[in-house]
C-alpha positions as CSV (number, residue, x, y, z in Angstrom):
1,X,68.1,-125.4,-29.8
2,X,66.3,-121.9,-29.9
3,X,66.9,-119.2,-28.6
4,X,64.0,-116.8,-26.9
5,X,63.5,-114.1,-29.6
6,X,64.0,-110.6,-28.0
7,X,61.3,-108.1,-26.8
8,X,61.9,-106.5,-29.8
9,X,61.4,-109.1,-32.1
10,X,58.4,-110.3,-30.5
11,X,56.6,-106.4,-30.9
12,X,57.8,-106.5,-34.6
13,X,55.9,-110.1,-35.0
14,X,52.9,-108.5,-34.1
15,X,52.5,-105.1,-33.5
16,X,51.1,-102.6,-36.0
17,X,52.6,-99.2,-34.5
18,X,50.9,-95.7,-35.3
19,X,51.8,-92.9,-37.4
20,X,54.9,-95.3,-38.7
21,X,55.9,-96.8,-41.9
22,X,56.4,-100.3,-40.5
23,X,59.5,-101.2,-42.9
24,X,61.9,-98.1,-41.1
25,X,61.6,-100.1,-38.0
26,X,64.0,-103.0,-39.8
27,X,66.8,-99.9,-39.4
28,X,65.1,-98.8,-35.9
29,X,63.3,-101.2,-34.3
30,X,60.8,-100.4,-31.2
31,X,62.8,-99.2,-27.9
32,X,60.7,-101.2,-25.3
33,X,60.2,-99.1,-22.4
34,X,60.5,-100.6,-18.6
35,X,59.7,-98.1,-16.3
36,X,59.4,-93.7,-16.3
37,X,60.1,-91.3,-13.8
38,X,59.4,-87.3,-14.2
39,X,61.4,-86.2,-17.3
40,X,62.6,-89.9,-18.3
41,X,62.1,-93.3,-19.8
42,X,64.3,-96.3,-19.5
43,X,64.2,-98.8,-21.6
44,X,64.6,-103.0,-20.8
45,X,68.6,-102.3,-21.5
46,X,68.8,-99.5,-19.1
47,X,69.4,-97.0,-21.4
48,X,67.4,-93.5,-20.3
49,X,66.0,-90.9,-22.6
50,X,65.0,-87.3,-22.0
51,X,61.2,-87.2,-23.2
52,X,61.3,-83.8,-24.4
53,X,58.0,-84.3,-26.5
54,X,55.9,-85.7,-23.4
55,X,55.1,-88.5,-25.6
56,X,52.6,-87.0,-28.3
57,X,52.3,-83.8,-25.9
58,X,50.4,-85.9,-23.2
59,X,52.2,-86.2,-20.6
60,X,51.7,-82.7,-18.4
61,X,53.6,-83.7,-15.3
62,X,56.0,-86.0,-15.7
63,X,55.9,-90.1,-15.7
64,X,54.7,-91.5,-12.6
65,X,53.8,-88.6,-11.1
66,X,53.4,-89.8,-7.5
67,X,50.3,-87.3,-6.6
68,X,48.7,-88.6,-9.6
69,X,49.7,-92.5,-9.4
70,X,48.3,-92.1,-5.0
71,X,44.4,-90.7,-6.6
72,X,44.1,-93.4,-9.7
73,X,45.3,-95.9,-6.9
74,X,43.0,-94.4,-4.4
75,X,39.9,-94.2,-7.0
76,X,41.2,-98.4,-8.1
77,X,39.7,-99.7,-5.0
78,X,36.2,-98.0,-5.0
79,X,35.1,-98.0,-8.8
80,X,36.5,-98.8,-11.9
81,X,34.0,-98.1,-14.2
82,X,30.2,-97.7,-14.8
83,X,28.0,-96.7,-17.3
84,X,27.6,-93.3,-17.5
85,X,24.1,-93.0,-19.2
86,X,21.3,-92.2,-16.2
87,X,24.8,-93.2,-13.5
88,X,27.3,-90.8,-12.3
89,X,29.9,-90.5,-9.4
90,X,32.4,-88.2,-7.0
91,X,34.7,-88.2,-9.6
92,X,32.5,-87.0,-12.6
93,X,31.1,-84.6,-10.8
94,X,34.2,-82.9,-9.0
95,X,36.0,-82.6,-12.2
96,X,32.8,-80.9,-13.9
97,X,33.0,-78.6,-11.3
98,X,36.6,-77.8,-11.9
99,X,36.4,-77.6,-15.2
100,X,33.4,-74.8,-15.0
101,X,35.7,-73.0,-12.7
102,X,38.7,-72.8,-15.2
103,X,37.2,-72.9,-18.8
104,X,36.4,-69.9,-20.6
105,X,33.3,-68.2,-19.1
106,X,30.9,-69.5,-22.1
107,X,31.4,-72.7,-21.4
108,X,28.8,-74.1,-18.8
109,X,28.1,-77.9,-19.9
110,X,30.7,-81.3,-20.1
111,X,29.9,-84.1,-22.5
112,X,32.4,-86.5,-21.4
113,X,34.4,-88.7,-24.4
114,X,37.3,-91.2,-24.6
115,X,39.7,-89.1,-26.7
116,X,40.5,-86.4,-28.5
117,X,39.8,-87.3,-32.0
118,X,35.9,-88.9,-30.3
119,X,35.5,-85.3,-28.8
120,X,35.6,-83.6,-32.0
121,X,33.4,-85.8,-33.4
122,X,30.7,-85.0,-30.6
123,X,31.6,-81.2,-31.3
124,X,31.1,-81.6,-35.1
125,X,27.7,-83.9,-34.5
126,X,26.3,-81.5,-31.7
127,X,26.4,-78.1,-33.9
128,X,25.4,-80.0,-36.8
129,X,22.6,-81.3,-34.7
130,X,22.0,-77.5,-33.3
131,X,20.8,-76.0,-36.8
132,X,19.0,-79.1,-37.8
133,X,16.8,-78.9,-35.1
134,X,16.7,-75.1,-34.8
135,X,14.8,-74.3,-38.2
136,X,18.5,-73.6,-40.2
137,X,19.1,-77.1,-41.6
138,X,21.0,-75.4,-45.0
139,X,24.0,-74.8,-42.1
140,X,25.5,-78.1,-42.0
141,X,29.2,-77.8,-43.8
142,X,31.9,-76.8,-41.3
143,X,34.9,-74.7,-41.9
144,X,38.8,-75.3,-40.9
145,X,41.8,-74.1,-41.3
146,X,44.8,-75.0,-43.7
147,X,47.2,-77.1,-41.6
148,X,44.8,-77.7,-38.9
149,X,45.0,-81.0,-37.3
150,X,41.9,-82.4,-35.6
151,X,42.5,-86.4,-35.2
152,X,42.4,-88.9,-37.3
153,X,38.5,-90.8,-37.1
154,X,36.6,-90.1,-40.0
155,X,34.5,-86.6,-39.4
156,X,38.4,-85.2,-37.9
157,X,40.1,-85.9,-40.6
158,X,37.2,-83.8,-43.1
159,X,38.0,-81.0,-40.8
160,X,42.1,-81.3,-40.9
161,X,43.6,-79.7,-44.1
162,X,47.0,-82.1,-43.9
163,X,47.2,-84.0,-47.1
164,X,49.8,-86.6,-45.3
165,X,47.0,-88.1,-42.9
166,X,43.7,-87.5,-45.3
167,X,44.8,-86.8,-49.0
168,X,43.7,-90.7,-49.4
169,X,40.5,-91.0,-47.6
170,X,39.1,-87.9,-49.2
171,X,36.4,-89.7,-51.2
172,X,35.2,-90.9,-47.7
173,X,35.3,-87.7,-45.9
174,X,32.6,-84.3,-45.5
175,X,33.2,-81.8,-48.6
176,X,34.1,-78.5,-45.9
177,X,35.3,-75.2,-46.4
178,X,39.2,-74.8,-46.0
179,X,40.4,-71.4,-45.6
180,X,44.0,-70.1,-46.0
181,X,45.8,-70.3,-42.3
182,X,48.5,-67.8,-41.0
183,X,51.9,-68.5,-41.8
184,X,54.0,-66.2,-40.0
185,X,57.1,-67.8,-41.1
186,X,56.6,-67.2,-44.5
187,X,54.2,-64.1,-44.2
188,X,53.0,-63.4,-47.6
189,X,52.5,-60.0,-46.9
190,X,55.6,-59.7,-45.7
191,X,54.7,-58.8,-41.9
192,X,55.7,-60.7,-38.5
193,X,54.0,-62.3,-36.6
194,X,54.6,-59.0,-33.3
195,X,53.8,-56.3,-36.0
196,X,50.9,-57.2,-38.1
197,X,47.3,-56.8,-38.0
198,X,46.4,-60.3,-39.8
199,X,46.3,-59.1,-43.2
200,X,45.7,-62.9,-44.4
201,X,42.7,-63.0,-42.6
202,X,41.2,-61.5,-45.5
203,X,40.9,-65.6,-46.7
204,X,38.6,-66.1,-43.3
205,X,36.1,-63.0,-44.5
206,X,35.7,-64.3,-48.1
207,X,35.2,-67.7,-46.9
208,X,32.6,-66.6,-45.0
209,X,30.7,-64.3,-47.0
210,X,30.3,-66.9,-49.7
211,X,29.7,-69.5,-47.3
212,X,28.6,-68.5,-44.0
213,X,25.0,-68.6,-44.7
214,X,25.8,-72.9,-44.8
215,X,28.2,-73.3,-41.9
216,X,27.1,-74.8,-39.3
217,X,30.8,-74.6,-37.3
218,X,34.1,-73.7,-37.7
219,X,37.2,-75.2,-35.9
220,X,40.4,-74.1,-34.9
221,X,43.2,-75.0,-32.7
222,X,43.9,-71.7,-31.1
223,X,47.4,-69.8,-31.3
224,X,49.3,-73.0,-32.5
225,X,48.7,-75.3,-35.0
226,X,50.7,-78.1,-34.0
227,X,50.8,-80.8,-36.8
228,X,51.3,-78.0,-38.9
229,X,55.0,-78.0,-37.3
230,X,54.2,-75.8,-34.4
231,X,53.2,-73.2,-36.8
232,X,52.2,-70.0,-33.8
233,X,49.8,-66.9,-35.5
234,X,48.8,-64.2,-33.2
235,X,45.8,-63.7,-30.7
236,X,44.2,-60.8,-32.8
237,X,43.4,-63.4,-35.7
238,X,41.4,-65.5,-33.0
239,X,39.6,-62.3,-31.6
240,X,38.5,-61.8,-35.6
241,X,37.3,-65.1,-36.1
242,X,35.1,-65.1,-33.0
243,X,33.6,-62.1,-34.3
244,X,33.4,-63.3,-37.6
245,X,31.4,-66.4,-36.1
246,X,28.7,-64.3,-34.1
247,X,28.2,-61.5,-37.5
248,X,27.1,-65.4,-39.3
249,X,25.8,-67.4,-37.1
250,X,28.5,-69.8,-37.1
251,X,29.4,-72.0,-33.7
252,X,33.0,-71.5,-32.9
253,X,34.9,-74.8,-32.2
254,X,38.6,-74.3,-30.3
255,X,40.5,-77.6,-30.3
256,X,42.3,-77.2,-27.5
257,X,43.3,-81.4,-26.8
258,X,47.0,-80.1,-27.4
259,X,47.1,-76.6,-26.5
260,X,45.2,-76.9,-23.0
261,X,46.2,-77.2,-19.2
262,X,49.0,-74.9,-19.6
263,X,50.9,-75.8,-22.6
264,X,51.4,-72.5,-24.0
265,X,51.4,-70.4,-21.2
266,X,48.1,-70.1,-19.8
267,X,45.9,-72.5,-19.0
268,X,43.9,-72.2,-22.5
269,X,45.3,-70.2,-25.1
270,X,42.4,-69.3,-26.0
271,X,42.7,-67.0,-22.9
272,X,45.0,-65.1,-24.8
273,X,42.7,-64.0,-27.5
274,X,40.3,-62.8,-24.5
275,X,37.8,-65.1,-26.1
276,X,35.5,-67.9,-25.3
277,X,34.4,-70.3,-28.0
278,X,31.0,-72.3,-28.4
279,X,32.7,-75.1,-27.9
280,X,36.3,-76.1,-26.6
281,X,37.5,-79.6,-26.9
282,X,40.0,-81.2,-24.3
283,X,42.1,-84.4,-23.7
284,X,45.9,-85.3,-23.6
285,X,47.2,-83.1,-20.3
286,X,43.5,-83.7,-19.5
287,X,44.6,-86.4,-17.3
288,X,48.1,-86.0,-17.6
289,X,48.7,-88.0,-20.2
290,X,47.9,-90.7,-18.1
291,X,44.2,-92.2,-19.3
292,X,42.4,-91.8,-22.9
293,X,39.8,-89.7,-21.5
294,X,38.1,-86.2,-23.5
295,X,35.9,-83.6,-22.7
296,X,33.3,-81.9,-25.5
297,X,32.8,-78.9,-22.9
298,X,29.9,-76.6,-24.4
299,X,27.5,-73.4,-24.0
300,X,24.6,-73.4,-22.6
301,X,22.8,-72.3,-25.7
302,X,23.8,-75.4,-27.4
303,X,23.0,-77.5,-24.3
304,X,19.5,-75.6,-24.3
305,X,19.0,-76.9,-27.8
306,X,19.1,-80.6,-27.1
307,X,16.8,-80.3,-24.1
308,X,12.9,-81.1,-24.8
309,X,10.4,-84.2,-23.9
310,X,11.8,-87.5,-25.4
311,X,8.8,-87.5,-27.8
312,X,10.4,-84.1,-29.7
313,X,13.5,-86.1,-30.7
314,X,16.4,-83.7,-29.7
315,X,18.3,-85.5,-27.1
316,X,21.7,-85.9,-28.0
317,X,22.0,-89.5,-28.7
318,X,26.2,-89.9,-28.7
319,X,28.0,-92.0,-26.3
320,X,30.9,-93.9,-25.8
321,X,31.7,-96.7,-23.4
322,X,34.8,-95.2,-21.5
323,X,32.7,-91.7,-20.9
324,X,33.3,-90.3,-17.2
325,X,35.5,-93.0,-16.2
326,X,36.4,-93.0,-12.8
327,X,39.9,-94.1,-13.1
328,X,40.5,-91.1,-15.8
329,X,38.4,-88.6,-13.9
330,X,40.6,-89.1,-10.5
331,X,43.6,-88.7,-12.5
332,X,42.4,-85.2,-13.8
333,X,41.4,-84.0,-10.7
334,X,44.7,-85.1,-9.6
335,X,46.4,-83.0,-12.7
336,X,44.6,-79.8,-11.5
337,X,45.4,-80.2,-7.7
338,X,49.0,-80.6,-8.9
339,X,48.9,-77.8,-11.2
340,X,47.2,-75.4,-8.4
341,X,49.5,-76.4,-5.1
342,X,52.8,-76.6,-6.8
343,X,52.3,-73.0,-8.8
344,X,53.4,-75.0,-11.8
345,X,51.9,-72.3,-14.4
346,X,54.1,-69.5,-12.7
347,X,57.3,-71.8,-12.8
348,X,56.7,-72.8,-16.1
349,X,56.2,-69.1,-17.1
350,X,60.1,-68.3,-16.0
351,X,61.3,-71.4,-17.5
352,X,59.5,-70.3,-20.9
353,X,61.4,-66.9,-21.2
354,X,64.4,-68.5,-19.8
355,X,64.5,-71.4,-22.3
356,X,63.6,-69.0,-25.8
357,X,67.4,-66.8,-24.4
358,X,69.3,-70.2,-24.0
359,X,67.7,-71.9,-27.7
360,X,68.3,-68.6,-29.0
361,X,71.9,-68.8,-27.8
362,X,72.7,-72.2,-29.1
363,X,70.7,-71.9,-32.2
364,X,70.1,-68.6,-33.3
365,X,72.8,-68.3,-35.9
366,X,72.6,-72.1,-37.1
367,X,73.2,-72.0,-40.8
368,X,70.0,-74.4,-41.2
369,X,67.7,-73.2,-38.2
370,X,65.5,-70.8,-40.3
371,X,62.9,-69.6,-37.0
372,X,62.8,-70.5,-33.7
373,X,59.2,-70.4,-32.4
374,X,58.0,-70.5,-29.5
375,X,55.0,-70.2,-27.2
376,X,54.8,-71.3,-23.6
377,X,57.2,-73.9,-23.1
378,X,56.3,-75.1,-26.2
379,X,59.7,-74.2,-28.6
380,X,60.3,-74.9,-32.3
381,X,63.3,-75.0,-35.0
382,X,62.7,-74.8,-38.4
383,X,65.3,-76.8,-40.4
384,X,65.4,-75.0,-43.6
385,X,68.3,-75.5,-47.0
386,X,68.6,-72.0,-47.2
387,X,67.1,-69.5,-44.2
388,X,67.8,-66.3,-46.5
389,X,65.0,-67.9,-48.9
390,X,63.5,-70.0,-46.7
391,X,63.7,-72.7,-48.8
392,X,62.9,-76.1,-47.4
393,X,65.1,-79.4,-47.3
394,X,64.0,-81.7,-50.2
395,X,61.5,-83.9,-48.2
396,X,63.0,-87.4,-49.7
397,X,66.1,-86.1,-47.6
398,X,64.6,-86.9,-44.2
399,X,66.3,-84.1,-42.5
400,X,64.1,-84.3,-39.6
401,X,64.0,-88.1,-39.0
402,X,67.8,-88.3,-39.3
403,X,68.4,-86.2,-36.3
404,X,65.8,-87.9,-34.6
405,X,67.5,-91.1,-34.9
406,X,70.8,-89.5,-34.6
407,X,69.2,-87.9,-30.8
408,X,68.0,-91.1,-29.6
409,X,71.6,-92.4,-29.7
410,X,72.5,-89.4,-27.4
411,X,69.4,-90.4,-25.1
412,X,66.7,-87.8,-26.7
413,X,63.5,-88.5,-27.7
414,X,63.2,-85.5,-30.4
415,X,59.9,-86.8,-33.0
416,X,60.7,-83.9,-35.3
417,X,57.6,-82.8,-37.4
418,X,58.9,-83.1,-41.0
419,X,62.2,-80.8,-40.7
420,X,60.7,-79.2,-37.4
421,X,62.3,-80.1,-34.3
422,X,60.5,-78.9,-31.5
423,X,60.9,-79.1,-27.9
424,X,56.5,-79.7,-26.0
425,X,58.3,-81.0,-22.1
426,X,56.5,-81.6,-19.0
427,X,55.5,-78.3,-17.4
428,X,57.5,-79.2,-14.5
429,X,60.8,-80.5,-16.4
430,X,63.8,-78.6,-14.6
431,X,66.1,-76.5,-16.4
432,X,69.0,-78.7,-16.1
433,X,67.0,-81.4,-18.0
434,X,66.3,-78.8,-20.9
435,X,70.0,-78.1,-20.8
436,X,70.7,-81.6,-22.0
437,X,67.9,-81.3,-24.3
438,X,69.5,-78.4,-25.9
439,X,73.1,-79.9,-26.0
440,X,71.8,-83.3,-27.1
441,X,69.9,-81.3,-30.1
442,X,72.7,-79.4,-30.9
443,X,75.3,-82.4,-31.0
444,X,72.3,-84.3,-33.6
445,X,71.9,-81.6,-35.4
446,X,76.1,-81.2,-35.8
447,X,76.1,-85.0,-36.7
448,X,73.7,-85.0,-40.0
449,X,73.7,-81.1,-41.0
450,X,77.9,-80.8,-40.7
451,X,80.7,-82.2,-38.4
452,X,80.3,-83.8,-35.1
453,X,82.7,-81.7,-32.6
């Protein structure tokens, strides 16, 4: 006689999971998830855990968010889906309007995607597309900074600079311009990131005056590069590189899928900088992290571009099936009602500042916590061997993944980035649940870097 093979047994037998060498899950198999409420998961054995990374920074509001479960229920029984080419609907249109209300005051038109990576690619295509047709077709390289993380489809990969997700398909990617990012942690002019004047972008001006005369765009995510390892570089390096755009003709491209709605502080960062870019690309707390759904939103110059007769050619022929779903659209609409009528911004604001004192209180004199970072919510340790030097763990020790696994046992979902354990919670995540995130860090942490209490 056989016995049923477990839930986890039957995901191993077939499913291919992301981002994941397969063979570590022999040591950690798949936690099969039942049910979510706000701050929490609970898996089919009734353990909980505290998902302090909003699983892959999507999740804005918290799981089953019941304003946001009542509008995708609402929008169920009316419409699906329908193709969006030459058809719209209430839903489209209402969150356009939103989104014109809220996004930097360039920004006038919404080409709707299915995710994040698919909305860089329209960005890329679109200002590629724009000097083609507008008499300049010697600009069409694109420029990006080191660390920068911009999906993983073809075209946003040839704009990332991370050797661990496109080191191997270089010979399929774009040859672009990769110019030396901020690292404030490791400053190698020796400044801070409060008292500096963004001596490295002095990489960004020589990149451009060789090849700014072929660029067609650059991209950046603003303020934080998160793949990086929540690596955070001032506002006045943004406010350069917009300037630095309009002296060559160069369409600006912020990738804000993971830094938008609110996550660090303000509803874009690239508010911060006091800046509007050509084009701003949005997803994840989009819709709450509820519905694959992007947005490529875009200037009306670059719209203007693409408008002409049929016969001329320059319509903007990029589509993909999911575009303007109804189902996703209701949920973002839902997303910004919730963010508006509960002041979540303002309470997130006070939790922010409250949450760097206590992290600074548990952590600051760690023997192995080299920085704490932070920006919004959004909080970061650096796990370093020695913080006087800075030097890093060696990487075959798996510093970061330890804890992790170590955290989970405590109830934690930490996903550290390399050695990087950061802290990216719902905005509305209450102070007592970041309490246990910090003692439940603290204990891991205690377990693999020196004696358990």
């Amino acid at each position: 006689m056989t016995t049923n093979p477990t839930y986890e047994q039957r995901d191993l037998d077939l499913i291919w999971h992301p981002c994941s060498q397969m063979k570590d899950y022999e040591t950690l198999p798949p936690i099969v998830i039942d049910h979510g409420q706000g701050s929490w998961l609970y898996d089919i054995h009734g353990r909980k855990y505290l998902d302090i990374v909003s699983s892959w920074w999507a999740n804005l509001l918290g799981h089953c968010n019941p304003d946001i479960n009542a509008a995708i229920k609402e929008q169920l029984d009316k419409l699906e889906h329908v193709i969006f080419a030459n058809f719209s609907h209430k839903p489209a249109i209402a969150l356009a309007e939103q989104l014109n209300r809220i996004t930097p005051a360039k920004i006038q038109k919404f080409h709707f995607n299915d995710n994040g990576s698919a909305s860089v690619e329209c960005a890329l295509k679109m200002c590629f597309q724009f000097y083609q047709q507008g008499g300049k077709p010697e600009k069409k390289r694109f420029m990006c900074l080191t660390g920068g993380y911009h999906g993983e489809t073809i075209g946003a990969l040839s704009v990332g600079s991370m050797d661990l997700y496109a080191k191997l398909y270089q010979p399929m990617m774009m040859k672009n311009i990769h110019i030396e990012a901020p690292d404030c942690y490791r400053c190698p002019y020796g400044k801070t990131r409060e008292h500096c004047q963004c001596e490295c972008f002095e990489h960004a001006e020589r990149a451009f005056a060789e090849h700014g005369s072929e660029t067609a765009a650059m991209i950046a995510e603003p303020l934080l590069q998160g793949s990086a390892g929540m690596r955070i570089y001032p506002p006045l390096y943004l406010r350069k590189l917009r300037q630095l755009c309009d002296r060559y003709d160069v369409k600006l491209i912020l990738d804000e899928i993971a830094t938008g709605f609110g996550r660090t502080g303000t509803m874009f960062a690239c508010e911060q900088a006091g800046i509007s870019p050509d084009i701003l690309c949005i997803s994840k707390g989009l819709t709450g992290g509820y519905l694959p759904m992007s947005v490529t939103c875009v200037s009306q110059e670059i719209y203007d571009a693409f408008y002409a007769d049929y016969g001329e050619g320059r319509a903007f022929l990029h589509s993909h099936t999911y575009a303007g779903n109804p189902l996703g659209c209701a949920a973002a609409l839902a997303v910004q009602n919730v963010l508006a009528e509960q002041h979540i911004l303002a309470t997130a604001k006070q939790n922010a500042k409250w949450l760097t004192q206590e992290m600074t209180r548990a952590f600051g004199q760690h023997p192995y916590v080299g920085e704490i970072r932070h920006i919004g919510l959004i909080h970061a340790l650096e796990l370093v061997a020695d913080p006087q030097t800075k030097k890093p763990f060696a990487a075959s020790k798996r510093t970061g993944y330890a804890i992790y696994k170590r955290a989970l046992q405590y109830g934690l979902i930490l996903r550290p980035l390399g050695d990087v354990l950061y802290f990216n919670p719902p905005l509305n995540i209450t102070r007592e649940e970041l309490t246990q995130a910090i003692e439940i860090t603290h204990e891991a942490m205690a377990c693999v870097l020196g004696p358990c209490r």
